[in-house]
C-alpha positions as CSV (number, residue, x, y, z in Angstrom):
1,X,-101.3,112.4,-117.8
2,X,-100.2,115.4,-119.6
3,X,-97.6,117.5,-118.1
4,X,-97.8,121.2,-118.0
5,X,-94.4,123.5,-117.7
6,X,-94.6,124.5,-114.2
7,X,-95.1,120.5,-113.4
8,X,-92.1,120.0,-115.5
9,X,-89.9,123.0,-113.6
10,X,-90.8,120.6,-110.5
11,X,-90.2,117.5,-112.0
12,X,-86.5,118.6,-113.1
13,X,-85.6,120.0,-109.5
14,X,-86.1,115.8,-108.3
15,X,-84.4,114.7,-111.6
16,X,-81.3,116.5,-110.5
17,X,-81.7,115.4,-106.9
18,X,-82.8,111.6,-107.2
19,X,-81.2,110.2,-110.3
20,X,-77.7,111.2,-110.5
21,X,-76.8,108.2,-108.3
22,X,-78.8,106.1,-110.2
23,X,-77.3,107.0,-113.6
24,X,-74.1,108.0,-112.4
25,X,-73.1,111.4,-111.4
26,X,-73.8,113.7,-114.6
27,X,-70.6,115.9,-113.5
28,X,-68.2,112.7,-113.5
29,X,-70.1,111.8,-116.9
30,X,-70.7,114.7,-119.1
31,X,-68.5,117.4,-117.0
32,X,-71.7,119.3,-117.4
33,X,-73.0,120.3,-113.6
34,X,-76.3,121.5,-115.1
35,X,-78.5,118.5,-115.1
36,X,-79.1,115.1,-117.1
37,X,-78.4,115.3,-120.8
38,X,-81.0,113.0,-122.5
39,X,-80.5,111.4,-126.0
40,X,-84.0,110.8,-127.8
41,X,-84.2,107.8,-130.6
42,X,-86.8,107.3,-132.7
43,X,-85.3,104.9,-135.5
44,X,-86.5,105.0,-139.5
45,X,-84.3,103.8,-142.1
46,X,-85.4,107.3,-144.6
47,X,-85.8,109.6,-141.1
48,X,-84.5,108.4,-137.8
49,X,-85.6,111.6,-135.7
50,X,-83.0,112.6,-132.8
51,X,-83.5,115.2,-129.7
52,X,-81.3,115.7,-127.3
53,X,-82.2,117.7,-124.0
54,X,-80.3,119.3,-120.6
55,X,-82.5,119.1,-117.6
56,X,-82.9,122.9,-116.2
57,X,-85.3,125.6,-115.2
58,X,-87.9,127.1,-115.7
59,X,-87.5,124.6,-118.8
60,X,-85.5,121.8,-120.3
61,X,-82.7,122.8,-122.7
62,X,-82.7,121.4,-126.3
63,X,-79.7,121.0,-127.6
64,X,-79.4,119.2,-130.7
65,X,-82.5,118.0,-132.8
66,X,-83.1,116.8,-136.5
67,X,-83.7,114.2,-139.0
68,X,-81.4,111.7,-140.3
69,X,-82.3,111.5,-143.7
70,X,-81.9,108.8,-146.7
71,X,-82.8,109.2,-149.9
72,X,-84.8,106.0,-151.2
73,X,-82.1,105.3,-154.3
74,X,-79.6,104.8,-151.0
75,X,-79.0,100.9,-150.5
76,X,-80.2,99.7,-146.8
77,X,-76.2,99.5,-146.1
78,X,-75.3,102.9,-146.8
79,X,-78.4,104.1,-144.5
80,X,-77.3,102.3,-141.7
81,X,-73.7,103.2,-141.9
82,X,-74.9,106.9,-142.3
83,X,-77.6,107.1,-139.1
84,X,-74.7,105.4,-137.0
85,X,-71.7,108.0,-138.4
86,X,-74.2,111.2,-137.7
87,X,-75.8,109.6,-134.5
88,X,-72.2,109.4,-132.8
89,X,-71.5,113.3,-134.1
90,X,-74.6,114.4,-132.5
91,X,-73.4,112.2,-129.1
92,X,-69.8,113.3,-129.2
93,X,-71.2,117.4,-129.7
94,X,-73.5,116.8,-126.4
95,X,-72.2,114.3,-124.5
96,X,-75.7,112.7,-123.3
97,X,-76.0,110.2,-119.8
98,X,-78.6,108.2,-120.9
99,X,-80.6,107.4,-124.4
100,X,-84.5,107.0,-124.5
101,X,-85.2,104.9,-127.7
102,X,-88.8,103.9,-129.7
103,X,-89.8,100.6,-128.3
104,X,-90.3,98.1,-130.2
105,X,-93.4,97.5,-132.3
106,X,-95.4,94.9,-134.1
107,X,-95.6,95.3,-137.8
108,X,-98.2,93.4,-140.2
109,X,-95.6,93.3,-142.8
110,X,-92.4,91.4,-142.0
111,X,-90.3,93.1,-144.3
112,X,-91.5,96.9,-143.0
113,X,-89.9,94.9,-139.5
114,X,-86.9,93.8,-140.2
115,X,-85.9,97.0,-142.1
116,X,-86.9,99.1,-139.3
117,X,-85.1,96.8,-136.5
118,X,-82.2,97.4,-138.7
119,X,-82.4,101.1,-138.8
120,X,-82.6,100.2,-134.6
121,X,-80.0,98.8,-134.3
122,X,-77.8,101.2,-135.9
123,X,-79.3,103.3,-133.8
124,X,-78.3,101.6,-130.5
125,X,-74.9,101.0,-131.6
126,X,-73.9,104.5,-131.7
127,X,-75.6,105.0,-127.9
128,X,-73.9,101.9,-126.8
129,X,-70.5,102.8,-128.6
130,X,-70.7,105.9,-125.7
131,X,-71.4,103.5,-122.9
132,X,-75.0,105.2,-122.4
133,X,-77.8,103.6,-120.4
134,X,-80.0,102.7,-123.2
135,X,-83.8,102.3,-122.3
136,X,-86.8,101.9,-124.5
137,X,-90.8,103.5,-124.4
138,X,-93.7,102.3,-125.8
139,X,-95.2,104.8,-128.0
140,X,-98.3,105.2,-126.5
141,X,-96.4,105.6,-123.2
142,X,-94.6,108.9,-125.0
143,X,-98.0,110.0,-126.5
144,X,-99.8,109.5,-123.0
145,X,-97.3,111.4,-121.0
146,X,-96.7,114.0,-123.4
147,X,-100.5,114.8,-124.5
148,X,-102.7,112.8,-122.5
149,X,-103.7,110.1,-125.4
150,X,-102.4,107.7,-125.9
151,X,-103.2,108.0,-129.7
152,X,-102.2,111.2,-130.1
153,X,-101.8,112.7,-133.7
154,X,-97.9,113.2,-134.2
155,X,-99.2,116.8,-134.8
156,X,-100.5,117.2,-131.3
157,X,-97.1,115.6,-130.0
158,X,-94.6,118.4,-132.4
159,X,-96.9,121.1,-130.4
160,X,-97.2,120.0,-126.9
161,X,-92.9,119.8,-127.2
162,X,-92.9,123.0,-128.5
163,X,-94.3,123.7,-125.5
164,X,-92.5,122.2,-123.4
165,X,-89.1,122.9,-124.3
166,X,-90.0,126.8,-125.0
167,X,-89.3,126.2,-128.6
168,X,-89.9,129.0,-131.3
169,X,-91.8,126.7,-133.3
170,X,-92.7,122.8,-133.5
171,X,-89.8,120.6,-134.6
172,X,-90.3,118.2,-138.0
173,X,-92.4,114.9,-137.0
174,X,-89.6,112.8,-136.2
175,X,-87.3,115.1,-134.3
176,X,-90.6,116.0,-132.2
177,X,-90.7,112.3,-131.3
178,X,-87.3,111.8,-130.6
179,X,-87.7,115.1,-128.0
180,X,-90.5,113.5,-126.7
181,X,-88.7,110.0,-125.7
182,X,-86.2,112.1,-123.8
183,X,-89.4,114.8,-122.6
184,X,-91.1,111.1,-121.3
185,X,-87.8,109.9,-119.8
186,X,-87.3,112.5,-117.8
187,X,-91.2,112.5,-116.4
188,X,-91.1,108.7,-115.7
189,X,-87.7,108.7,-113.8
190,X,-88.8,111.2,-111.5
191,X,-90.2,109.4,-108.6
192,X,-94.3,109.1,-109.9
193,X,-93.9,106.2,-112.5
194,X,-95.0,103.2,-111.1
195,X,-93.1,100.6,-113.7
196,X,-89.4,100.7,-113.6
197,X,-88.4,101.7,-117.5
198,X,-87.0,98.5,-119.7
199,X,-83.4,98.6,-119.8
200,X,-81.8,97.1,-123.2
């Protein structure tokens, strides 16, 4: 189900009410009384997306987004060294609770797995480093709550954020999916998911 922006005004009322005993309280956490700070993940070894988002009304607050980028002449090493070094920049600026990362998928081609696990894991150190919650969403979760399909075009995903978030314009594919891991976090840890979210 797709949410619109007065559901999510409602939605961030309960986040601020229900989970801060769950995930700690965000004031003894962040020092930040406004709401839940949500790191979003979604890993790539050339552009590992990030979005980071404060819970508030009328609207969620963005407040850090990009694109990790690698060149391809850049050796695997130096690409992971350089998505963990920028990932705990972006965590120490905004001081996230909890981190909403890509779930993992089921590549055809071994190799296109192993290099993206990598790019993963690097990921999840930095978020662990920080001593965040880490839990992970299916894409088609993300693309279901966000649009309403499940196989969304990432297209339709960078536009219904934009929307979301009051944004003057969509963000780049991967920072779009990153906001929408943290976007789907929020929704599914408010009291109307039915599954419990996979802690890792």
């Amino acid at each position: 189900m797709a949410i619109s922006a007065k559901q999510f005004a409602s939605l961030q009322e309960k986040t601020q009410r229900g989970r801060k005993k769950s995930e700690g309280e965000v004031g003894e956490r962040t020092g930040n009384v406004d709401g839940l700070i949500i790191l979003g993940i979604d890993p790539s070894l050339r552009g590992t997306g990030y979005g980071v988002i404060r819970m508030e009304s009328p609207h969620p607050a963005t407040l850090a987004e990009g694109t990790i980028k690698c060149p391809t002449s850049w050796e695997h090493s130096r690409c992971l060294a350089h998505i963990a070094r920028e990932l705990r920049q972006v965590v120490s600026k905004t001081t996230p609770t909890v981190c909403a990362v890509e779930g993992v998928f089921f590549a055809q081609n071994l190799k296109t797995a192993i290099i993206m696990g990598q790019a993963r894991g690097a990921a999840l150190v930095s978020a662990g480093e920080a001593g965040m919650d880490v839990y992970e969403i299916a894409t088609r979760k993300v693309k279901q709550a966000i649009v309403g399909y499940g196989g969304a075009q990432k297209e339709a995903v960078a536009k219904m954020v934009q929307r979301m978030l009051n944004l003057p314009e969509p963000p780049a594919p991967d920072a779009a999916d990153a906001l929408a891991l943290a976007l789907t976090y929020a929704h599914m840890n408010t009291g109307f998911n039915l599954k419990p979210l996979k802690k890792i």
